[in-house]
N, C-alpha and C positions, 0 to 999 in steps of 0.2 A: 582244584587249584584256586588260590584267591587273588582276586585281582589285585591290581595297585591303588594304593590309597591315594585321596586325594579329598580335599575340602569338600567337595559334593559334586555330586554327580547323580545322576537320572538316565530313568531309560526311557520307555514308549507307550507303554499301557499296564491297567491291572490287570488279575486275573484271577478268577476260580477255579477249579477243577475240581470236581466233587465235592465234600464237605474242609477242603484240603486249603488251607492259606497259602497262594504263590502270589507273590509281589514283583511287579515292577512301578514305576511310577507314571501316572497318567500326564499326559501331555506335557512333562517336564516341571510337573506339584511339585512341591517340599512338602505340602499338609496334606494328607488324606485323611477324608472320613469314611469308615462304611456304614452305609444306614439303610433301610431297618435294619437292627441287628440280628432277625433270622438269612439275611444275606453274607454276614461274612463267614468267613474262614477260619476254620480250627488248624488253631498253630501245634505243633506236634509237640510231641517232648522233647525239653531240652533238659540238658544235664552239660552237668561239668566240675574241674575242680574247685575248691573254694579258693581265690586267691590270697586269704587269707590265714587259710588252715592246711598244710598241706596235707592231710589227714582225713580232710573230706568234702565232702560232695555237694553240690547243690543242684536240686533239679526243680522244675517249672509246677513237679505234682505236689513237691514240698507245700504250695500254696492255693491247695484247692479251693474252689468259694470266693475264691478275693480278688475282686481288682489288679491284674498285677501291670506296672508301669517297668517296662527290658528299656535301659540308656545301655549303648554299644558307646566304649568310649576307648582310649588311650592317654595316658600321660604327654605323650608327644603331640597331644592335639590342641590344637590352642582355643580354637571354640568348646573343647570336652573341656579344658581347664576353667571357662570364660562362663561356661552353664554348669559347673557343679551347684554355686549356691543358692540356684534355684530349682534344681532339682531337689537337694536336700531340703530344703525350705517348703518345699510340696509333701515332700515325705512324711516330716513332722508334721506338719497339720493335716496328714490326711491316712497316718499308718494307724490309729485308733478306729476307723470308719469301711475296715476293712479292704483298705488297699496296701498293697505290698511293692516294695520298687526291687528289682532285681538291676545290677550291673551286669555287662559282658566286657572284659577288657581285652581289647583285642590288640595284636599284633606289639605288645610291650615285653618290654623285660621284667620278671615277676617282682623284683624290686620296685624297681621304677616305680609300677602299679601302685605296691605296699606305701610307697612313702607318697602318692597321689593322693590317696585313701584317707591315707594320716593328713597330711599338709592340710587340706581342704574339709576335713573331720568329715566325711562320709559314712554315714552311721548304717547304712543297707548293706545288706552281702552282695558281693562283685563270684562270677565265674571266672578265673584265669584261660583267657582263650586266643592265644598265643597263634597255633595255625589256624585259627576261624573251623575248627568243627561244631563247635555250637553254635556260631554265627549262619554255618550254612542250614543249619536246621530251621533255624527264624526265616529262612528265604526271604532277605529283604538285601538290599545290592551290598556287598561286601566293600562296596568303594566309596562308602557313604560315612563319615563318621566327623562328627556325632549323631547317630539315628534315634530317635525315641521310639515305642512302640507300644499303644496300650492297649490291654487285653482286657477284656470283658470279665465277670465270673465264669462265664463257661471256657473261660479261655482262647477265646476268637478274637482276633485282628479286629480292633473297631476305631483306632485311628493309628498314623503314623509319622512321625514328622524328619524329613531327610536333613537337618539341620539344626544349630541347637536352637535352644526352647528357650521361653520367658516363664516366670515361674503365674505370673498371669494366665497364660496360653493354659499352660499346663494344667493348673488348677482347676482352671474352667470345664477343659476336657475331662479331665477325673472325673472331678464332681458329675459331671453329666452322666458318666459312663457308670459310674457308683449306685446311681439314683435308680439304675434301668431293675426292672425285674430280673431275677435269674434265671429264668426259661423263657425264651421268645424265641 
């Protein structure tokens, strides 16, 4: 079941279990970092519709090798609407360098999304994820939104932020995360 939405929200602690990414947030963060990055967590596969195609699919293997930055967003959010041009403003300076941004749009009307997409020119593919199945796959709090989450190459949890982002912040993070070798 997914909970209710609401501007932000936090829980108690983080966590690992095995090689496995489970999240909550530590002492009430919005920023997490995990470091070194033989410590984090492999985020599993996600998959989902394209919101943009109904025809197919996108999933997290699509982008093996790369960097990839997952923004959980909705039309109905006003900080999602408030941090798109800095998301996309990261994207462009940083999708030649081997990183990839992935959308999750969560709990929207599939419209809705399409004309978010358009309106605000979001040029990265969005998953349509209406009841949050691919949101619970990310195991980060479903009541969080706008959340960022950036994955390493190997695809590990290596920061995450419960709130929107500045395209500064972000940048930074990237880059840093960009720069790491691919096996540690």
């Amino acid at each position: 079941m997914v909970a209710g939405l609401v501007g932000c929200g936090t829980g108690d602690d983080a966590v690992r279990q095995g090689d496995s990414f489970e999240f909550v947030s530590p002492g009430g963060q919005t920023a997490i970092f995990y470091n070194p990055p033989a410590s984090r967590g492999q985020v599993g596969e996600l998959a989902g519709p394209n919101l943009l195609d109904d025809n197919a699919t996108i999933a997290l293997s699509d982008f093996a090798g790369r960097v990839v930055v997952i923004n959980v967003w909705g039309s109905w959010c006003g900080p999602c609407r408030g941090e798109a041009p800095a998301l996309e403003q990261v994207y462009e300076a940083t999708k030649n360098s081997g990183v990839s941004f992935l959308g999750i749009d969560f709990r929207d009307r599939k419209q809705s999304g399409r004309d978010f997409v358009a309106d605000r020119g979001v040029s990265y593919p969005s998953i349509y994820d209406y009841d949050g199945r691919t949101l619970a796959q990310l195991t980060t709090p479903t009541s969080v939104v706008p959340t960022t989450v950036v994955l390493d190459r190997n695809h590990r949890a290596a920061a995450v932020f419960l709130r929107a982002i500045t395209a500064d912040e972000l940048q930074t993070t990237v880059a840093r995360i960009a720069a790491e070798p691919t096996q540690q």
